[in-house]
MIFIZA-640762 format. One record per residue (C-alpha): residue in one letter; x, y, z. Coordinates in steps of 0.1 Angstrom, whole numbers, padded with zeros to 4 digits, always signed. Layout:
// residues N
AXYZ ...
This chain:
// residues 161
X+0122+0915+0434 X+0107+0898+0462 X+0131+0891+0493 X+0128+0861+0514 X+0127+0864+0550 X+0140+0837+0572 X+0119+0819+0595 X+0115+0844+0629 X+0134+0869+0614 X+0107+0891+0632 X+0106+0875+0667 X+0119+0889+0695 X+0154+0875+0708 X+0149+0844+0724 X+0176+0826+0745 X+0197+0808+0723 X+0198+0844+0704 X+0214+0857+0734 X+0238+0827+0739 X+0248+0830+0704 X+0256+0870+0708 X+0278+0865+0744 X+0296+0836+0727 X+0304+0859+0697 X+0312+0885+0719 X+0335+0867+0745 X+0355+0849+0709 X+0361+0890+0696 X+0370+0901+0732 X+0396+0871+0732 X+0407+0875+0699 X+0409+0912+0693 X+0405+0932+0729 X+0401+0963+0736 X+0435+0984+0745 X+0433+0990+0783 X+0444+1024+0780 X+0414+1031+0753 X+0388+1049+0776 X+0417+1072+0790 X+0428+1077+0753 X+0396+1091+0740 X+0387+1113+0772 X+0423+1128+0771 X+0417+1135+0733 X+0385+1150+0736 X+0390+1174+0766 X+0410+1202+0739 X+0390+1235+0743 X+0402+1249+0710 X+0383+1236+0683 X+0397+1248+0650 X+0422+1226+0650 X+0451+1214+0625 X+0458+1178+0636 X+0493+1167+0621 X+0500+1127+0609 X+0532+1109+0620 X+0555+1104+0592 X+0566+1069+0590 X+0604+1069+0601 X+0612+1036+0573 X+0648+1021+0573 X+0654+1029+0610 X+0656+1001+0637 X+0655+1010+0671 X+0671+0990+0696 X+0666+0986+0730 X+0704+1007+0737 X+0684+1034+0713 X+0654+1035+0727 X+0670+1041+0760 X+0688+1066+0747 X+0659+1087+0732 X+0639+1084+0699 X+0629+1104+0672 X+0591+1114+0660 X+0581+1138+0632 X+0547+1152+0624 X+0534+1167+0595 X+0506+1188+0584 X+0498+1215+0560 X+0516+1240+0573 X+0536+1231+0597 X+0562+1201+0604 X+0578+1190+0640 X+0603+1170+0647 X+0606+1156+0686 X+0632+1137+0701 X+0617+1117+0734 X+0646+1107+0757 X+0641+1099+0793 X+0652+1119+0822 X+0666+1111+0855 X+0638+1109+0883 X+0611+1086+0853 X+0602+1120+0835 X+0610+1124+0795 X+0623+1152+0783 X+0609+1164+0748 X+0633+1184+0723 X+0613+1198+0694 X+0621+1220+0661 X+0597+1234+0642 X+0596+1235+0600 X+0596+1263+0587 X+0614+1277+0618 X+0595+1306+0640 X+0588+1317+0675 X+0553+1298+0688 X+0539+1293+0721 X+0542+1255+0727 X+0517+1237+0742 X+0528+1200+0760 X+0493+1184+0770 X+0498+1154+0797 X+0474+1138+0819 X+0485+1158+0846 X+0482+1193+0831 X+0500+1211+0803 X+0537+1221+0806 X+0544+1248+0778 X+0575+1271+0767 X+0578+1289+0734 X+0601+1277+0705 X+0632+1301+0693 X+0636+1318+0664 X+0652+1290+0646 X+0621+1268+0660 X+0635+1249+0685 X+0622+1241+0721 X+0624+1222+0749 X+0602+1206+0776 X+0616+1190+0803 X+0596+1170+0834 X+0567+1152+0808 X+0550+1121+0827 X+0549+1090+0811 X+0514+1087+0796 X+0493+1102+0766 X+0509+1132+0758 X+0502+1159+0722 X+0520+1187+0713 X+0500+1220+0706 X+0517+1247+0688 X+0498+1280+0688 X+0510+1293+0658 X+0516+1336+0657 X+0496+1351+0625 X+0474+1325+0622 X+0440+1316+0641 X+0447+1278+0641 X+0466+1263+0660 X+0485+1232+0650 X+0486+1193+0671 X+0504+1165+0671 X+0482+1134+0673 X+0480+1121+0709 X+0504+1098+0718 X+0514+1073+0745 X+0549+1077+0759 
């Protein structure tokens, strides 16, 4: 089968080409732009050292509707992977900070890991699993759990809060 090139199909970009390509270009950017926070996403996401990673999804919270009173008073997000599940309740602090109160599924003691723009702020969950992290910056922020007995450690997807 024989296919049919158009005509100029093998020139070089002329003009109108390029006209054509900005004006695509400038109808995405309006339609569909790029987050602002996207470049600061994807460095913060990439600067993790440990490699052998578990990364966790966030289970879908259905049938609950947060209102603004609710969201004031703190929120709840739970994680899930393989091994391991987490379940975080976000509530803000005095001062603009969040404070970040975790337990862990099936319950253990783990060195936690809070990863924020600003540096990581970590404590290590009880026996029952629970911890808390007070003093997190707004921002992107992922929760590492370095789990005991195992070489691979366990993280939340990083999230903007």
């Amino acid at each position: 089968m024989t296919t049919v090139e158009p005509p100029g199909a093998n020139e070089p970009l002329d003009e109108l080409d390029f006209r054509l390509l900005t004006g695509l270009r400038e109808l995405w950017e309006d339609a569909d732009p790029m987050p602002a926070t996207l470049v600061e996403q994807i460095r913060f996401a990439i600067q993790l050292e440990d490699v052998d990673l578990e990364v966790m999804r966030i289970r879908e919270q259905e049938g609950i509707a947060v209102t603004r009173s609710a969201a004031e008073q703190g929120r709840l997000i739970t994680f899930d992977s393989e091994s391991l599940t987490i379940m975080v309740n976000v509530s803000p602090e005095p001062g603009g900070t969040i404070r970040l109160d975790g337990w862990l599924t099936p319950p253990a003691e783990h060195p936690i890991e809070v990863r924020t723009a600003t540096g990581p702020l970590t404590t290590t969950s009880d026996a029952e699993g629970r911890f808390a992290v007070s003093g997190v910056p707004h921002g992107m922020v992922q929760v590492l759990v370095r789990t005991l007995g195992r070489s691979r450690t366990v993280s939340t997807p990083a999230i903007e809060l």
